[in-house]
N, C-alpha and C positions, 0 to 999 in steps of 0.2 A: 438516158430516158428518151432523148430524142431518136437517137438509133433504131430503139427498139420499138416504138410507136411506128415509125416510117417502117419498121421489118413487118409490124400488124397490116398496114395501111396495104404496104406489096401480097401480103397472103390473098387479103381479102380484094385488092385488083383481079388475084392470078385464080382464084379460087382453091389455094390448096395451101400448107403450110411450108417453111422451107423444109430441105431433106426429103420431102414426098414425092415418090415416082412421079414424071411429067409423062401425061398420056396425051401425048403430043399438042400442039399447039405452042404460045408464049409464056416462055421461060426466064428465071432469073440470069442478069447477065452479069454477077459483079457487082461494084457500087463506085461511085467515084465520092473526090471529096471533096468539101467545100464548106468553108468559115462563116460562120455567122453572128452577128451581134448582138449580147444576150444581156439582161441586167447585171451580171458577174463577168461582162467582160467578152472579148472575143472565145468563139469555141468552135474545134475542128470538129465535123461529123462525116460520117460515110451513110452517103445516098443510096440507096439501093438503085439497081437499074435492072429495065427488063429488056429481052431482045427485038422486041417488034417498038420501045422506044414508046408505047402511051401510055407509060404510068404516069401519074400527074398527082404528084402527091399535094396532101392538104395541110399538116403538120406544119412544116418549110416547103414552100411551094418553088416550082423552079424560081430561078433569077431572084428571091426574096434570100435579102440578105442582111436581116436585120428580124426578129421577134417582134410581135404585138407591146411585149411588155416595155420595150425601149418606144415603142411611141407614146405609150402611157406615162412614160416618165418625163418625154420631151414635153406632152403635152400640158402634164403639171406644172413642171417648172417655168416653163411661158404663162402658164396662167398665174405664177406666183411674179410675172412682169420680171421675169429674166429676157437678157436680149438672145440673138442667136448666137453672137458671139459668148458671150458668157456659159450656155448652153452647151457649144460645143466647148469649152474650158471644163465647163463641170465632167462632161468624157471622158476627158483627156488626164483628170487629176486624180477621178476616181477609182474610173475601168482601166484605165490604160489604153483608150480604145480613141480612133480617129475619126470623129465626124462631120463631116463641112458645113458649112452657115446654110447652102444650099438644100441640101438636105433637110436639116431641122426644118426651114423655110417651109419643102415638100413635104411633110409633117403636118406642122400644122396646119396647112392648105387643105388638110384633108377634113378639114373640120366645118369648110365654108360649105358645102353643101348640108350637112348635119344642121348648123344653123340658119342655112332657107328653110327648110324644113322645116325646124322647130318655129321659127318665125310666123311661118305659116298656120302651124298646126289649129285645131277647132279648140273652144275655151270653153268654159263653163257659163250653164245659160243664166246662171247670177252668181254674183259674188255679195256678200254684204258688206265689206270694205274694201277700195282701192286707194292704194297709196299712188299719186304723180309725182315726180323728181325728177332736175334735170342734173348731169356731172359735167361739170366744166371740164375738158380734157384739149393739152396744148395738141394741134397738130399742125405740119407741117404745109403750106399751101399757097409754095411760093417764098413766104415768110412764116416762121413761126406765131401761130396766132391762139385765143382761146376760143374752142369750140363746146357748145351744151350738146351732151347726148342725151337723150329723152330713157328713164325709166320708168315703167311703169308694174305695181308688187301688188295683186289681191289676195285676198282672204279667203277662204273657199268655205263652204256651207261642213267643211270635215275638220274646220281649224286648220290648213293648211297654207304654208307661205304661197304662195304661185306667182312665179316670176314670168310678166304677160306679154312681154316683148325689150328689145333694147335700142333704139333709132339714135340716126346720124343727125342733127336740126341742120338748118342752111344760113346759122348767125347769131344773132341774140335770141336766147328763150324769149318766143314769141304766142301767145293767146291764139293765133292763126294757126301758128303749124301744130301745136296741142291736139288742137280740131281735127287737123289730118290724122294724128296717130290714136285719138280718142273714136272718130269713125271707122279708125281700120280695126280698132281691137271691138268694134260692134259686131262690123262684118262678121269675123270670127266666132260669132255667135254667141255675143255679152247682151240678154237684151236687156236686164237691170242690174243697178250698182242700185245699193241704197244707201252708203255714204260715202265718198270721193272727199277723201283727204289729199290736202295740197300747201302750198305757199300763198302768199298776197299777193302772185302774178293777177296784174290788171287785166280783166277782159276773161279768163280762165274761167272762173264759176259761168257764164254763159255758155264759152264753150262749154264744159262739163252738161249742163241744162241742157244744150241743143242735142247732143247724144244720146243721153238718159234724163227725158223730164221731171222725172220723179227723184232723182238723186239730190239728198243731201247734202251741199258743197259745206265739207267745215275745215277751216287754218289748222295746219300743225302745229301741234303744240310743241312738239321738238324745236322746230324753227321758231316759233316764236319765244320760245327759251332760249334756245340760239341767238339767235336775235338781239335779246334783249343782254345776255351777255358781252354779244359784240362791241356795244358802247361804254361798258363799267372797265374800269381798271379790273385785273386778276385779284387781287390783295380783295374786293371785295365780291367777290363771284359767291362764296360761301353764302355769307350772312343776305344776300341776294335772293341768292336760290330759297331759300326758309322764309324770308319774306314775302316772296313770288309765290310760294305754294296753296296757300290758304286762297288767294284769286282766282284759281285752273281748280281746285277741289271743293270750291265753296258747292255747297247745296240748291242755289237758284243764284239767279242771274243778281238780284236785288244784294245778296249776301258778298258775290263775287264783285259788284261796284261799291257794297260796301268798303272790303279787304284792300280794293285796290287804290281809292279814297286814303287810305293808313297807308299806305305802300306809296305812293302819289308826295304825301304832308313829308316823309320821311327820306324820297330819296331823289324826287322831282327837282328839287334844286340842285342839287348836283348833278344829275343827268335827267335832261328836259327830254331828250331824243327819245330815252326807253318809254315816257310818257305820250307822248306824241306818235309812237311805234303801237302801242296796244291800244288807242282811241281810235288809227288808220284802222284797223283789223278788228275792232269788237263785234261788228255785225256778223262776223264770221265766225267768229270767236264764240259766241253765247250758245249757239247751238249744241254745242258740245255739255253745257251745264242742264242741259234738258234729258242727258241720256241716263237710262240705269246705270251704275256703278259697273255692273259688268262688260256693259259696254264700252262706256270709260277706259277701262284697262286694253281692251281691245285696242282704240282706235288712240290711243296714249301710250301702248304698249311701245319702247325704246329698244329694245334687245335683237327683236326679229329685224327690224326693218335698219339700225344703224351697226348690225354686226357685216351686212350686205353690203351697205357703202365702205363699211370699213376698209372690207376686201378689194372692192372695185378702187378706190382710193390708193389704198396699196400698191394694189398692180398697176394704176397709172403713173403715181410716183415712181416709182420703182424706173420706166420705161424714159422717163421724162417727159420726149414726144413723141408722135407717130408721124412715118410718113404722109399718112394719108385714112382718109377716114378708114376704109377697111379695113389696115389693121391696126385701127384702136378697137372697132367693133370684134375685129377677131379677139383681140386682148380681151376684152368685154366678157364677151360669150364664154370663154373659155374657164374665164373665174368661176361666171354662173354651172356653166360643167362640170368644174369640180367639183361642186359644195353636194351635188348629191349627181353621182354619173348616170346612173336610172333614172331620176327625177328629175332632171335639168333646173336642180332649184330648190325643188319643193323640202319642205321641214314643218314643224309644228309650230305655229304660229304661238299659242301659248299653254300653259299647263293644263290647264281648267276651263278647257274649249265649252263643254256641255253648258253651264250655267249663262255663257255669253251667248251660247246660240238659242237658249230660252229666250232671252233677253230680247234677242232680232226676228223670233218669230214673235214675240208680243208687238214687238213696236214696230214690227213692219209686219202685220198679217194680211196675211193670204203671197207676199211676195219669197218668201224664204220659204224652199221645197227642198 
């Protein structure tokens, strides 16, 4: 198949087909050979060659000696937090084929301009939800230490995921450096959120506020599930969660301190922390009991936004640590590349987008276009 494409490619340099009287000028001269790296493995081909020497085929271009599809496949496998060693193991076990560390390396290097780019690119002039998260990821800096990388996931006015950037922090997730990547994703052309979902990072909802006045700051309720988890034994996480639910889907705020009052009498003496955890956060928290039910789902929805960490998660496990921030960010970026290679991200946020998006032009009209 290759042969014969690069036999297409030389007619249409030469202007004629092969076998066809040459009326004078450059002619076919032969072909030589040469191996290339293909998903099945090494494969010999003959090049065609012309005599004046400026065919420049497009198929296998000179000196490329390797397919698009073997970068495709480096490329996933690194983003599944394979090393390059392992990388070139999986080659070597599969294809039969020899690839060096350096190479893979030259691979995925090819991705760091793809991700300025995308980092860069313009965003939608509103979103109605943004999610903020940070991932704790070990890297290398001297000593191995933990670093937060900043993510940031909106909603888009089509139901869709959109993954809005992925930043290096310089320490502890910090309410300061928030500001920087919440100013930079304005720049970009956000000029309202109308609700900025987040964690009980202290000093955060202003930042949020100083970017987009008008935004919503409301707690995740993931996290704060999470959360509240974190202090119970496993043995009762169950009968927990069923407890906990009736205070997150109460009807008004009055109904939810009712629930929680019975939630509180029942499991406050044994774990004082989980009490003490949802009265740090209520202010934040009640907001959430003011929205339509479709909203709710929306901004409560678990599936979209912890299928994405899962991955990210994944592929930092997987790696252990990084040398050095850029490639954890490459590692990073690369997940997000997979999950859609056209859309850098993007998927449907939830089934039954329309009924939510009624929902956020009532309750935020004239802002959602």
């Amino acid at each position: 198949m290759l042969e014969s494409a690069l036999e297409v490619e030389m007619s249409e340099h030469l202007g004629r087909d092969k076998h066809q009287p040459a009326a004078g000028g450059n002619v076919r001269n032969g072909t030589r050979s040469k191996t290339v790296l293909t998903e099945v493995g090494p494969v010999q081909i003959d090049v065609p060659r012309d005599r004046a020497g400026s065919f420049e085929p497009q198929i296998v271009k000179k000196r490329q000696r390797r397919l698009d599809g073997v970068d495709e496949i480096v490329l996933s496998l690194t983003a599944r937090g394979l090393t390059t060693g392992e990388v070139a193991a999986h080659f070597d076990d599969v294809y039969g084929a020899s690839v060096s560390k350096d190479t893979i390396s030259r691979i995925t290097d090819k991705v760091v301009d793809e991700m300025t780019e995308w980092m860069n690119r313009p965003l939608d002039r509103v979103y109605p939800v943004v999610f903020i998260d940070a991932l704790v990821v070990k890297v290398r800096d001297g000593q191995v230490r933990n670093k937060p990388f900043y993510i940031a996931v909106g909603v888009t006015v089509n139901g869709e995921r959109d993954i809005l950037g992925i930043w290096a922090g310089d320490g502890g997730e910090g309410a300061k450096f928030w500001l920087g990547v919440l100013t930079e994703i304005k720049n970009r052309g956000v000029e309202d959120v109308c609700i900025a979902v987040c964690d009980g990072l202290k000093g955060l909802p202003e930042s949020i506020n100083t970017a987009w006045p008008l935004a919503i700051v409301q707690t995740c309720i993931i996290h704060l599930i999470r959360g509240t988890f974190r202090f119970a034994s496993r043995a009762d996480w169950e009968e927990l969660g069923k407890d906990l639910r009736p205070v997150y889907t109460a009807p008004t705020e009055a109904a939810a301190q009712a629930r929680f009052a019975e939630f509180d009498e029942k499991w406050g003496g044994r774990y004082p922390a989980i009490t003490k955890l949802w009265q740090s956060v209520w202010s934040e928290f009640v907001p959430f009991l003011d929205w339509d039910v479709e909203i709710r789902r929306i901004v409560c929805s678990t599936n979209a936004i912890e299928s994405l960490n899962a991955r990210y998660r994944r592929a930092v496990r997987a790696r252990g640590h990084f040398p050095n921030d850029a490639a954890a960010l490459k590692c990073l970026y690369l997940v997000t590349r997979s999950l859609d290679p056209t859309g850098r991200g993007r998927a449907r946020w939830a089934t039954r987008w329309k009924p939510a998006l009624n929902a956020f032009a009532i309750a935020f009209e004239g802002r959602i276009n």
